[in-house]
PASE-813597 format. One line per 4 residues: number of its first residue (from 0); for each residue x, y, z of N, C-alpha, C. Coordinates in Angstrom, 3 decimals. Each point is the difference from the previous one (the first is absolute). Layout:
// PASE-813597
NUM	X,Y,Z,X,Y,Z,X,Y,Z; ...
END
This chain:
// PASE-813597
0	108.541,51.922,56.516,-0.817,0.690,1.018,-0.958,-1.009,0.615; -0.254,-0.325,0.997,-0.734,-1.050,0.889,-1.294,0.929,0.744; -0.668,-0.561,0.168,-1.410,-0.001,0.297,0.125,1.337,1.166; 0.804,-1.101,0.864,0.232,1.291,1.735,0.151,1.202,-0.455
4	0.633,0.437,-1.228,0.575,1.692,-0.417,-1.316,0.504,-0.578; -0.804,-0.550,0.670,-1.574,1.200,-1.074,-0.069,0.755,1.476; -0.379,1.526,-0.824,-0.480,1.054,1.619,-0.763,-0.586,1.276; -1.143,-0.939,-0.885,-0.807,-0.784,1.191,0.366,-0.708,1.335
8	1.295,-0.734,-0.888,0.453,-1.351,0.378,1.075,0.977,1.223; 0.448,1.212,-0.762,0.844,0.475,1.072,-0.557,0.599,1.386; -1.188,0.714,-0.414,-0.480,0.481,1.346,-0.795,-0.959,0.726; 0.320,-1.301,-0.161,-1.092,-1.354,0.788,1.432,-0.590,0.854
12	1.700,0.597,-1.198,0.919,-0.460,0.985,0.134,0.853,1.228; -0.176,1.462,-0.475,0.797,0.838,1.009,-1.297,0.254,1.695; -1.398,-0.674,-0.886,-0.504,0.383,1.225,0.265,-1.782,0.899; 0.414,-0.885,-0.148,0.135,-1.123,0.015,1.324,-0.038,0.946
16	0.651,0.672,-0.568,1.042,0.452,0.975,0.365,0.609,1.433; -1.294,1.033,0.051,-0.264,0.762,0.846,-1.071,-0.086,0.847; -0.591,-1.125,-0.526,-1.419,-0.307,0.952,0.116,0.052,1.345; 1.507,-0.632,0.472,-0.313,-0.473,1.261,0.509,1.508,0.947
20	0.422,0.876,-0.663,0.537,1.370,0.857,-1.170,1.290,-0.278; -0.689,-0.123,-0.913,-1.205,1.197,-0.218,-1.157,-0.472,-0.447; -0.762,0.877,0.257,-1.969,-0.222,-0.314,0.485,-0.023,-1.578; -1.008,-0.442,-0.339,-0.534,-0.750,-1.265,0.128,1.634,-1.300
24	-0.592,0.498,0.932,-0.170,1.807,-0.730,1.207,0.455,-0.377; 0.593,0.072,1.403,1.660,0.364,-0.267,0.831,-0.958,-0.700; -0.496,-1.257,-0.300,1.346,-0.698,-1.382,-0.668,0.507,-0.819; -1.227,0.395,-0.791,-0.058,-0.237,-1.009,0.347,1.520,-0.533
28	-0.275,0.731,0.761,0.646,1.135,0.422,1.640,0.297,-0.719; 0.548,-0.880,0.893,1.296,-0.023,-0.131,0.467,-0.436,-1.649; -0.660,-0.878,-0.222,0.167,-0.758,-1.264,-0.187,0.834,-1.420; -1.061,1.014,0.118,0.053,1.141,-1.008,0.944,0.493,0.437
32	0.160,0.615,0.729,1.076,1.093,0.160,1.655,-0.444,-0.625; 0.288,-1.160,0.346,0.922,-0.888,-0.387,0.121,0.391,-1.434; -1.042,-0.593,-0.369,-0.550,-0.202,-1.625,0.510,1.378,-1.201; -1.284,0.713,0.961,0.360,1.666,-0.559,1.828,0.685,0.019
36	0.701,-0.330,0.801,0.890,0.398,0.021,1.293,-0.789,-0.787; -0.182,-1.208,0.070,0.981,-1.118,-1.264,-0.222,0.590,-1.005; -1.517,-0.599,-0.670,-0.708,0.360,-1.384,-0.220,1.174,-0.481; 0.137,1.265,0.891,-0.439,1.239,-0.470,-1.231,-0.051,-0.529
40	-1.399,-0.977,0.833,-1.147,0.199,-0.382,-0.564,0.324,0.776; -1.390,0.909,-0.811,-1.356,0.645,1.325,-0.489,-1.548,0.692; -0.457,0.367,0.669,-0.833,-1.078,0.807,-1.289,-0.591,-0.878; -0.795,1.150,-1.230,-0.703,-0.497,-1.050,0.588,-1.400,-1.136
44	1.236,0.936,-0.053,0.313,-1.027,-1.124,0.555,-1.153,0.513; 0.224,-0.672,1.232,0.747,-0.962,0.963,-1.769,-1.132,-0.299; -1.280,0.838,0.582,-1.055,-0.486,-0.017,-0.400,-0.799,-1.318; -0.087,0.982,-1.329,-0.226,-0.543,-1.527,1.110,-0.598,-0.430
48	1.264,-0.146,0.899,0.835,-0.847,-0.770,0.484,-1.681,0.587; -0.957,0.200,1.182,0.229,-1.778,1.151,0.771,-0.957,-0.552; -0.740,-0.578,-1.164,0.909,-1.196,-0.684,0.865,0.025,-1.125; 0.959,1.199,0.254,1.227,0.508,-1.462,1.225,-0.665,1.168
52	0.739,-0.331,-0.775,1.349,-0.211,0.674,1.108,1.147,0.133; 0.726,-0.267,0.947,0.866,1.034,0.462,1.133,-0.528,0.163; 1.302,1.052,-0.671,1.200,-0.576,-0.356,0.676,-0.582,1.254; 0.671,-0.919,0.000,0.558,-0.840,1.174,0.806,0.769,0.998
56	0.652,0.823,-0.902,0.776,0.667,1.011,-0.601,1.333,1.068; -1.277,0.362,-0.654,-0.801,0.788,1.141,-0.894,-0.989,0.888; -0.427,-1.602,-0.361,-0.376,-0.648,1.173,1.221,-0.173,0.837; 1.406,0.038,-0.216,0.895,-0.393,0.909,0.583,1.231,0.681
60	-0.354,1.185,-0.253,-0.330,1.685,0.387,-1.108,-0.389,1.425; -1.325,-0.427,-0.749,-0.843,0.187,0.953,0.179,-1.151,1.031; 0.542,-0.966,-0.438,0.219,-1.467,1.120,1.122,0.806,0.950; 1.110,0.835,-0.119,0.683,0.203,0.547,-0.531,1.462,1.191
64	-0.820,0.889,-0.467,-1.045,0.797,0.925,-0.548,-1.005,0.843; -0.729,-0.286,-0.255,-0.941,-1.329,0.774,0.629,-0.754,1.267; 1.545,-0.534,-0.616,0.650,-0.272,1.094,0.280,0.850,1.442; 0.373,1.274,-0.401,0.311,0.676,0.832,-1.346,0.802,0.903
68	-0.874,0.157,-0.987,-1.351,-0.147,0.704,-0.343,-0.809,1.268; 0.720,-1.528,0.364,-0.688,-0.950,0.493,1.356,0.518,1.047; 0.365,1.094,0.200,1.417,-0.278,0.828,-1.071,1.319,1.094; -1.086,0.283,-0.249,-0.947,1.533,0.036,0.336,1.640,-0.116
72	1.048,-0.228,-0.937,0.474,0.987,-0.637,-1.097,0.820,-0.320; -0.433,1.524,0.054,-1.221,0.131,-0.277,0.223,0.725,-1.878; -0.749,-0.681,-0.751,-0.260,0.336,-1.654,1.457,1.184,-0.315; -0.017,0.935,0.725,0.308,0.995,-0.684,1.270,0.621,0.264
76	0.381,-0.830,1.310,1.689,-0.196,-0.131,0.617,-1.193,-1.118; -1.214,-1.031,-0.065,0.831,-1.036,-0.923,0.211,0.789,-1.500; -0.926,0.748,-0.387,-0.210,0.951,-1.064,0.587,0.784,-0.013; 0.353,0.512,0.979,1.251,1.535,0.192,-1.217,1.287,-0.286
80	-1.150,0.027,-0.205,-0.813,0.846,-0.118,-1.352,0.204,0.033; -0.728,0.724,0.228,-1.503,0.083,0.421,-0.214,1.381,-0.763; -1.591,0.255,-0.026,-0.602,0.916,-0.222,-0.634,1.063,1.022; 0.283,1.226,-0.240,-0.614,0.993,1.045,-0.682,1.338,-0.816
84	-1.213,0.291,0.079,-0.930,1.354,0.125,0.137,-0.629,-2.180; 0.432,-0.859,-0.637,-0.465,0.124,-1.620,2.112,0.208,-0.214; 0.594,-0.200,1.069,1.411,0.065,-0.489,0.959,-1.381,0.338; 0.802,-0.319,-0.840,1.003,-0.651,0.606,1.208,0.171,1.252
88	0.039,-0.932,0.951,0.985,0.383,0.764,0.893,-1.173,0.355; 1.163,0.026,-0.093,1.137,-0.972,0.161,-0.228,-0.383,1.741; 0.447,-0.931,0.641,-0.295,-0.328,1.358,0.903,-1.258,-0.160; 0.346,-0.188,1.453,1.338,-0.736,0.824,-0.616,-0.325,1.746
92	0.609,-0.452,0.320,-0.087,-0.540,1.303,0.553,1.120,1.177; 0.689,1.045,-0.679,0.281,1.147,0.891,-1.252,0.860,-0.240; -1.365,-0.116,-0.912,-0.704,0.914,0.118,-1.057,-0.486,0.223; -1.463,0.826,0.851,-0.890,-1.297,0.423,-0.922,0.076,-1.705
96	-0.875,-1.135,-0.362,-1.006,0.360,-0.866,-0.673,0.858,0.258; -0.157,1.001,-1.170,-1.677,0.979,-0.030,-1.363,-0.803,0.434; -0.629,0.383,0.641,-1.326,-0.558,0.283,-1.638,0.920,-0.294; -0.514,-0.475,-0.539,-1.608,0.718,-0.521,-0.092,1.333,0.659
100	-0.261,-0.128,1.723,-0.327,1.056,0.604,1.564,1.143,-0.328; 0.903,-0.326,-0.152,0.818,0.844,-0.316,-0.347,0.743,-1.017; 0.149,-0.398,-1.118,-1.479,0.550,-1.434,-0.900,1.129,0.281; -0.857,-0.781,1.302,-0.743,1.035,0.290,0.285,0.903,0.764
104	1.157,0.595,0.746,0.486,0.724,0.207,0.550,1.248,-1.088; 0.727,-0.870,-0.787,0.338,0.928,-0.934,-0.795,0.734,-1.046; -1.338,-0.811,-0.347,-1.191,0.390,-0.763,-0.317,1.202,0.733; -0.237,-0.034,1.474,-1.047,1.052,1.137,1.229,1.378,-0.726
108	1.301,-0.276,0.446,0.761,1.481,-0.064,0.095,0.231,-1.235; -0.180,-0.615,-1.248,-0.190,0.395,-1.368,-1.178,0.880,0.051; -1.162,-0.628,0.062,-1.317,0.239,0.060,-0.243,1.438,0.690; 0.295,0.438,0.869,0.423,1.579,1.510,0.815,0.500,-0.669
112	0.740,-0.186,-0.623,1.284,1.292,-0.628,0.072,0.030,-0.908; -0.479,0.821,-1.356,0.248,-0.201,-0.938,1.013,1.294,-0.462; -0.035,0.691,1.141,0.908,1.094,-0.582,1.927,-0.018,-0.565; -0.004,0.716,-0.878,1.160,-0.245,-0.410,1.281,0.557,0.885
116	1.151,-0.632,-0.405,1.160,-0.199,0.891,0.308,-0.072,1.677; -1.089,-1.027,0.446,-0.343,-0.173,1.041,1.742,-0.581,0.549; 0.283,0.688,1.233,1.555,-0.722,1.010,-0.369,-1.240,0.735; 0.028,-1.154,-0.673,-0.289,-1.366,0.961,1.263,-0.784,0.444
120	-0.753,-0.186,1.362,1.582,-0.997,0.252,-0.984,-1.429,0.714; 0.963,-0.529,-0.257,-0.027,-1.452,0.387,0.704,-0.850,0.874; -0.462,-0.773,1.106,0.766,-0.381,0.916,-0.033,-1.454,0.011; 1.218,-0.367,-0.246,-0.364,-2.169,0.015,-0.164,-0.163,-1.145
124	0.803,0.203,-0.953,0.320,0.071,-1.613,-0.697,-1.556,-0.731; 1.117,-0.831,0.643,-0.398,-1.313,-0.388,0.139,-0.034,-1.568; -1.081,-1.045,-0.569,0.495,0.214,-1.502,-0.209,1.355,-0.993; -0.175,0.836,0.714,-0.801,1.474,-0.590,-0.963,-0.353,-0.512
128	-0.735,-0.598,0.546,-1.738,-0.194,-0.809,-0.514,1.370,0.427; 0.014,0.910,1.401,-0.890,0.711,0.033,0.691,1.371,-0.815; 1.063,0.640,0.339,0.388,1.386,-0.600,0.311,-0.391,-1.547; 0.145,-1.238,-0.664,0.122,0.067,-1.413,-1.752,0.073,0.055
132	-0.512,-0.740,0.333,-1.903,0.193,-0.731,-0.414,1.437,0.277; 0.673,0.677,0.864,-0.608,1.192,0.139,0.415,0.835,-0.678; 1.479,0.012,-0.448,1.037,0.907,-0.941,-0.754,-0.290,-1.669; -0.652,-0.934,0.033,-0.194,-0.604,-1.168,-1.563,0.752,-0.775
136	-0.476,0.208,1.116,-1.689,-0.048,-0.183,-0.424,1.430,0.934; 1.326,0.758,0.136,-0.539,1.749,0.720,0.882,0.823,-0.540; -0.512,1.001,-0.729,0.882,0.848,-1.133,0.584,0.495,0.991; 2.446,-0.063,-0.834,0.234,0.685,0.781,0.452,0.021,1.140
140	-0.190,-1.038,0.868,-0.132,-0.361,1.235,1.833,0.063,0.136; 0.533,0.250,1.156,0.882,0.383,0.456,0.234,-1.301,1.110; 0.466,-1.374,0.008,-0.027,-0.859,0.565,1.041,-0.809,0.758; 0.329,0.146,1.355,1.037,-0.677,0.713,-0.396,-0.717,0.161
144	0.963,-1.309,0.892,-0.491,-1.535,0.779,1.512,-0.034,1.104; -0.581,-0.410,1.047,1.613,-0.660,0.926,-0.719,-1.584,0.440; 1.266,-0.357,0.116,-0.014,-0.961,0.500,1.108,-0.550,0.641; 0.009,-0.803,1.199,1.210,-0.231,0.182,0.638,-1.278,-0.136
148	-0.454,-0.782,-0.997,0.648,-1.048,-0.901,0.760,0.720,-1.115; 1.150,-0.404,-0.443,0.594,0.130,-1.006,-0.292,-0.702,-1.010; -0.154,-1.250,0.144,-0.437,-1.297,-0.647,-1.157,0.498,-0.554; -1.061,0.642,0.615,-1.457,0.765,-0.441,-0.045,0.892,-0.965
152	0.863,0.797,0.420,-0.082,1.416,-1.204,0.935,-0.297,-1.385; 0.830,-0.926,0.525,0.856,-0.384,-1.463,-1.104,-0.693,-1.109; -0.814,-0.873,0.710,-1.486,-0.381,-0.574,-0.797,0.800,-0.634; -0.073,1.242,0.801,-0.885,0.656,-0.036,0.466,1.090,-1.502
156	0.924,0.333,-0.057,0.921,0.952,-0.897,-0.070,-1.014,-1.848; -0.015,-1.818,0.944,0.067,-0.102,-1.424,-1.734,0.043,-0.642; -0.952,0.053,0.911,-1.225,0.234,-0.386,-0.240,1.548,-0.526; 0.610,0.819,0.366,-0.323,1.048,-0.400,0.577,0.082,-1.250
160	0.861,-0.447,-0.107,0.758,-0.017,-1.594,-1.271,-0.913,-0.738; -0.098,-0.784,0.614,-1.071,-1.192,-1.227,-1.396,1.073,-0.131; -0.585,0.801,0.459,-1.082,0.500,0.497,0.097,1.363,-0.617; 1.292,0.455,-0.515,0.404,1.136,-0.341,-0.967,1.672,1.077
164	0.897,-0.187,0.869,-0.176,1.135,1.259,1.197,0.157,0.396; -0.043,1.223,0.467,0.797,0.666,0.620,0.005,-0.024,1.727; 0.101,-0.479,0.501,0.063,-0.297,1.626,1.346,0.712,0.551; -0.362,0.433,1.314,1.752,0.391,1.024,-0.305,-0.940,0.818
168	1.142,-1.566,0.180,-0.109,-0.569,1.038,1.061,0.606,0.843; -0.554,-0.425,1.459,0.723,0.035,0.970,0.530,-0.922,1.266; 1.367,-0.506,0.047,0.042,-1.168,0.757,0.209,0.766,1.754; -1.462,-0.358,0.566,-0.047,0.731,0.838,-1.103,-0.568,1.240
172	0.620,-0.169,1.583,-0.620,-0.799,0.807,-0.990,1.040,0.335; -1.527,-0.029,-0.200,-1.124,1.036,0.615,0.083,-0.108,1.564; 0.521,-0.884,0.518,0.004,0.427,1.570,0.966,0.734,0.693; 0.792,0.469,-1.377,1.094,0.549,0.398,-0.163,1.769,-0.581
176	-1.082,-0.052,-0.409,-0.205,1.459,-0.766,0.477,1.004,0.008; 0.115,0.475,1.338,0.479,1.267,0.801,1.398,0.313,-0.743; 0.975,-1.111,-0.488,1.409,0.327,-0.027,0.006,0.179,-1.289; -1.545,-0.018,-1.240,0.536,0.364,-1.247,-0.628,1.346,-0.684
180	-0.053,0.403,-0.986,-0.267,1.177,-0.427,-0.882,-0.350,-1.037; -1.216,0.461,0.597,-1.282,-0.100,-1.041,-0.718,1.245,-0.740; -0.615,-0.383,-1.107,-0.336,1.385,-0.785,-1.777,0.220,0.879; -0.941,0.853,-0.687,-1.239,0.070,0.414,-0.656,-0.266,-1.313
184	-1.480,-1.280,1.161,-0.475,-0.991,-1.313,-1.782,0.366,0.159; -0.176,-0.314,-1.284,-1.877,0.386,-0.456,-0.223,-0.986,0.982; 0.654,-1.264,-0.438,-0.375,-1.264,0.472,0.343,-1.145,0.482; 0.020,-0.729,1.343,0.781,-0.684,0.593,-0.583,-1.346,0.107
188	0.494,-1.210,-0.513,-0.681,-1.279,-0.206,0.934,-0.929,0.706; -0.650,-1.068,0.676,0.953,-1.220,0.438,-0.761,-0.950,0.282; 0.335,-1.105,-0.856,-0.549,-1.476,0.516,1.478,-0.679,0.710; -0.212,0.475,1.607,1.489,-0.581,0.689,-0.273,-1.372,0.436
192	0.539,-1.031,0.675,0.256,-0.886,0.426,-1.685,0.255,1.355; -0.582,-0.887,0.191,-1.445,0.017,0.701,-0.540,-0.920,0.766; 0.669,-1.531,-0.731,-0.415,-1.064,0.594,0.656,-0.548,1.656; -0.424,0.069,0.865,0.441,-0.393,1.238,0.765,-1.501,-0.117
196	0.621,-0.157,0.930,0.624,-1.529,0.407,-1.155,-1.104,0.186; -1.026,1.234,0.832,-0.868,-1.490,0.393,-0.662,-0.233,-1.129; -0.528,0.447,-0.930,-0.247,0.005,-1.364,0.440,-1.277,-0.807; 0.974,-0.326,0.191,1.584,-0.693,-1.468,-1.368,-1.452,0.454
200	-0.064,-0.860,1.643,-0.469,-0.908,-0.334,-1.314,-0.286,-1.740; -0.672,0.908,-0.052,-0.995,0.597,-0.451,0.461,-0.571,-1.769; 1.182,0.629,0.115,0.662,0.213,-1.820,-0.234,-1.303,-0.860; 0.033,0.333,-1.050,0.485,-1.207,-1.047,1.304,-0.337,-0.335
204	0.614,-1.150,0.412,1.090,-0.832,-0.098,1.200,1.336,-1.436; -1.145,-0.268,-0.837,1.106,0.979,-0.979,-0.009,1.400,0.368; -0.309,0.637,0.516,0.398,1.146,0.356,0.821,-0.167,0.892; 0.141,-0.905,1.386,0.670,-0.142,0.779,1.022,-0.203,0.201
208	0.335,-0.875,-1.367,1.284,-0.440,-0.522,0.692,0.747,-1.199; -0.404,0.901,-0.560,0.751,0.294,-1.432,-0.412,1.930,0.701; -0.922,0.741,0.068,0.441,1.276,0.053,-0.016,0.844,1.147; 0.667,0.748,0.102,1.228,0.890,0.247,-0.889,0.039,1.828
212	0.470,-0.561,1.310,-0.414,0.517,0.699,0.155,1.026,0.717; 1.155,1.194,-0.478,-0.316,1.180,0.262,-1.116,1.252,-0.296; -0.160,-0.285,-0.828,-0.757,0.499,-1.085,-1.809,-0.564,0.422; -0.139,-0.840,0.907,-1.464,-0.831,0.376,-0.073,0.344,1.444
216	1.241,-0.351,1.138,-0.605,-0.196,1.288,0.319,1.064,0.994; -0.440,0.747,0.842,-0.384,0.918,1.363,0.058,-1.059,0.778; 0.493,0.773,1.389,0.414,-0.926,1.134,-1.972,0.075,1.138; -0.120,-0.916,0.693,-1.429,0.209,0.019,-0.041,1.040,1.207
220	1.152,0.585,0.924,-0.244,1.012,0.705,-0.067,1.486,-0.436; 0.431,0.222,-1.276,-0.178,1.051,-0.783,-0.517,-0.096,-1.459; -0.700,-0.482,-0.068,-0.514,-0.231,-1.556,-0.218,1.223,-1.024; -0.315,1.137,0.868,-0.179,1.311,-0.781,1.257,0.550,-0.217
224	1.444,-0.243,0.175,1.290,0.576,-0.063,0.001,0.953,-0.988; -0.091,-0.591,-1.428,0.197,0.392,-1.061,-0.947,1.080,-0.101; -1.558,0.000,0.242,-0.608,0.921,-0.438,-0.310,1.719,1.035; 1.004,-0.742,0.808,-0.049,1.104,1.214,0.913,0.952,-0.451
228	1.093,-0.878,-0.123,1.186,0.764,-0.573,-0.105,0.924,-1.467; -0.273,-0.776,-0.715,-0.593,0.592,-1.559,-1.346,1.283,-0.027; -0.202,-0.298,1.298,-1.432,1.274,0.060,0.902,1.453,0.362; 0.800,-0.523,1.467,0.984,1.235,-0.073,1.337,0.673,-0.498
232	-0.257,-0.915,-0.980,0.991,0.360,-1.882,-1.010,0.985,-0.596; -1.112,-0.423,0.210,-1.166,0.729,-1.088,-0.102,1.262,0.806; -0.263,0.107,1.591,-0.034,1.002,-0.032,0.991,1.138,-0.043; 0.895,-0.507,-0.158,1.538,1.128,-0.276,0.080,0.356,-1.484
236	-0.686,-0.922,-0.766,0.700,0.125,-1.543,-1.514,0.094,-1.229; -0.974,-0.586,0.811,-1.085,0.380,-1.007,-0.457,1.679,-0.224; -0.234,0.149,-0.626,-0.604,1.440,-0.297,-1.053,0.049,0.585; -0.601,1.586,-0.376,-1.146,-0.038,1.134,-1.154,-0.483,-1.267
240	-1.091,-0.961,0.556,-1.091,-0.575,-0.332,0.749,-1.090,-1.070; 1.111,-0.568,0.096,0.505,-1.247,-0.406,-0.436,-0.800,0.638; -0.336,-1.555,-0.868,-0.253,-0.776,0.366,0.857,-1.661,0.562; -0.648,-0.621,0.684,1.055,-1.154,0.457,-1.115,-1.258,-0.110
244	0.596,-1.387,-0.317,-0.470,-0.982,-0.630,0.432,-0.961,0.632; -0.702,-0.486,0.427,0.813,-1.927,0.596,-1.242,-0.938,-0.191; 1.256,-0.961,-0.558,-1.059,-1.730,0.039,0.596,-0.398,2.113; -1.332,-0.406,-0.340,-0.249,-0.262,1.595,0.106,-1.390,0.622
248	-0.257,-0.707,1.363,-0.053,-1.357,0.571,-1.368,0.585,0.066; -0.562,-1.162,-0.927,-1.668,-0.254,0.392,-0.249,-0.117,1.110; 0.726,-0.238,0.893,-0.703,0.039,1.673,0.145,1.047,1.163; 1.020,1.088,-0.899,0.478,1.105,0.932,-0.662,1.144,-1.252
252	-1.194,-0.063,-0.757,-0.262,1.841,0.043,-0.722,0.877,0.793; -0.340,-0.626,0.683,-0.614,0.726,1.174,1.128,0.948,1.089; 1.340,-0.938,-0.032,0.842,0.367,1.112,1.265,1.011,-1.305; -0.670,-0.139,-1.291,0.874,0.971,-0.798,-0.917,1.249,-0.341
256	-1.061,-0.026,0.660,-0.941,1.319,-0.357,0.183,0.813,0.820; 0.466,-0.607,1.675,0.525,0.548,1.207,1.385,0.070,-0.169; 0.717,-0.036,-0.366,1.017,0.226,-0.417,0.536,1.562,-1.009; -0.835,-0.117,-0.429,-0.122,1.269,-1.251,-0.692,1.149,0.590
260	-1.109,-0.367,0.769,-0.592,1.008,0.892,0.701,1.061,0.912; 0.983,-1.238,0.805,0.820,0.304,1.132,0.733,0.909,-0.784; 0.644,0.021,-1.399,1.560,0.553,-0.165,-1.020,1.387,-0.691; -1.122,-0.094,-0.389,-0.948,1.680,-0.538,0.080,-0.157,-0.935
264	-0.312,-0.990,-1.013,-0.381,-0.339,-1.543,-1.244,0.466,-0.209; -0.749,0.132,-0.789,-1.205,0.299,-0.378,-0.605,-0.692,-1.026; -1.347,-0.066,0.123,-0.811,-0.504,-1.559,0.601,-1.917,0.265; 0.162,-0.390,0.787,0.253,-1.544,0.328,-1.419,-0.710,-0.859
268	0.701,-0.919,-0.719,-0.755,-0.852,-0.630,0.522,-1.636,0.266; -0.928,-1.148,0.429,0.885,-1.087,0.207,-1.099,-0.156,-1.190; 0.465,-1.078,-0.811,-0.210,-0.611,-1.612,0.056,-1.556,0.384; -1.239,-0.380,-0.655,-0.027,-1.519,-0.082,0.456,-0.279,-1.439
272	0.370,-1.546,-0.028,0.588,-0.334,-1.294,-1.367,-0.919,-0.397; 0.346,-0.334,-1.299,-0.864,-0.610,-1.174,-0.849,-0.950,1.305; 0.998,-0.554,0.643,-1.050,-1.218,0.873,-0.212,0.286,1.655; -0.530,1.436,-0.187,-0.390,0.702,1.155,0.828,-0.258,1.553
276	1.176,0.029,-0.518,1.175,0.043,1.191,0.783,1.392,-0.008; 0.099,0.087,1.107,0.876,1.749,0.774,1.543,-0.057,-0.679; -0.262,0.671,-1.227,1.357,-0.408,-0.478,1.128,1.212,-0.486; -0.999,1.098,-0.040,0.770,1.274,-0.331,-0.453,1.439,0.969
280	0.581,0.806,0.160,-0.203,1.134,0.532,0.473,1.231,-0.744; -0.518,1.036,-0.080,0.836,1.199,-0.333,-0.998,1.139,1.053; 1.513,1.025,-0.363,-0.384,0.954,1.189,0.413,1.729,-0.490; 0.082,1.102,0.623,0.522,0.882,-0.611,0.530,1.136,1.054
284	1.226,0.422,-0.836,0.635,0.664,1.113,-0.631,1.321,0.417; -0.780,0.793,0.913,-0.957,1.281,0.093,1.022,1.052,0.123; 1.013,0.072,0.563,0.913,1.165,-0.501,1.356,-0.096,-0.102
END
């Protein structure tokens, strides 16, 4: 065993590696996470254990992450998995990553409904982070998802198995709604595709390159497509005083509050996220 294989020595390689593509925060960042997932250690015991050595073949585990790291693979496709709401979820390059404010989306409709066997559906499945956290954490809950990736929900199906839930996916285009047969829901949620074209300059290299740009970009002459369309899903299929949920474009809730107005929603709430950006809305159907 040689010196380089102590935990220390490894996270001085992996941020060493990565210096020249991320802030200082984000390798070292990266470098636990690495760590935690080879070693099967907390981030405590990674700290009290700096100068123990580590068997060769998990530094040549983590040398081989690292590599693909520097290609800007982002962490959790090289990993095949990430964390969402306290659960595991499998993830691929056909599904986009869960992101914080998504969390807080799903916290808000936990938090508002606690009643039992609530009808939720879900639109823009992706890796089922949102209808498994909600199936998971609302007694009962009665929970669809569509999407119209195949590649997505096959993802998504094997998360629900890892997650142990019961989900109805559906491989199904929402702009095409009209031609399918829907049940009537407590609750209607969608984090759809939001980000404009003129936007992408804006992105980070790894998102740009590794996930799914259906699933991320709106054309910039209609940017509201999805939620226009999905509002008059809700109003055909929500019940009366059901509710509807969307993660938002921080720069359009103003033009999604008019939006909801126009179609006769009620009780409109636009929601800032943790770092006081326009990031969620919910609304309710009045009859």
């Amino acid at each position: 065993m040689t010196p380089e294989n102590t935990l220390q020595s490894t996270i001085n390689y992996i941020k060493k590696e990565l210096e020249e593509l991320y802030h200082a925060r984000e390798t070292e960042s990266m470098a636990y996470i690495l760590l935690e997932y080879v070693l099967k250690f907390s981030k405590t015991q990674i700290q009290l254990n700096r100068t123990e050595n580590i068997k060769k073949e998990h530094f040549q585990q983590i040398k081989t992450y690292t590599q693909e790291l520097k290609t800007s693979k982002p962490i959790q496709y090289v990993l095949g998995e990430t964390e969402f709401y306290d659960l595991t979820f499998k993830v691929n390059e056909h599904t986009l990553i869960p992101r914080p404010e998504t969390e807080e989306l799903v916290l808000a409709i936990i938090n508002e409904n606690q009643q039992e066997g609530l009808h939720i559906l879900d639109i823009g499945t992706g890796s089922g982070c949102i209808p498994i956290s909600l199936s998971k954490n609302l007694k009962k809950a009665l929970v669809s998802s569509a999407d119209i990736s195949a590649e997505a929900i096959k993802k998504a199906k094997e998360n629900a198995l890892l997650n142990q839930v019961d989900i109805n996916f559906f491989h199904r285009d929402i702009l095409k709604w009209k031609t399918f047969n829907w049940e009537n829901f407590d609750i209607i949620v969608s984090n759809p595709p939001y980000v404009t074209e003129a936007e992408k300059s804006k992105m980070e290299k790894n998102v740009l390159d590794h996930e799914p740009h259906t699933a991320l970009f709106v054309s910039d002459h209609d940017p509201l497509i999805f939620y226009r369309t999905i509002a008059e899903l809700a109003l055909q299929y929500l019940k009366k005083s059901g509710k509807l949920y969307f993660e938002i474009n921080e720069s359009l809730g103003y033009e999604m509050v008019d939006l909801l107005e126009q179609k006769g929603f009620n009780s409109i709430c636009l929601r800032t996220d943790i770092n006081g950006k326009n990031r969620m809305i919910s609304a309710i159907k009045s009859h």
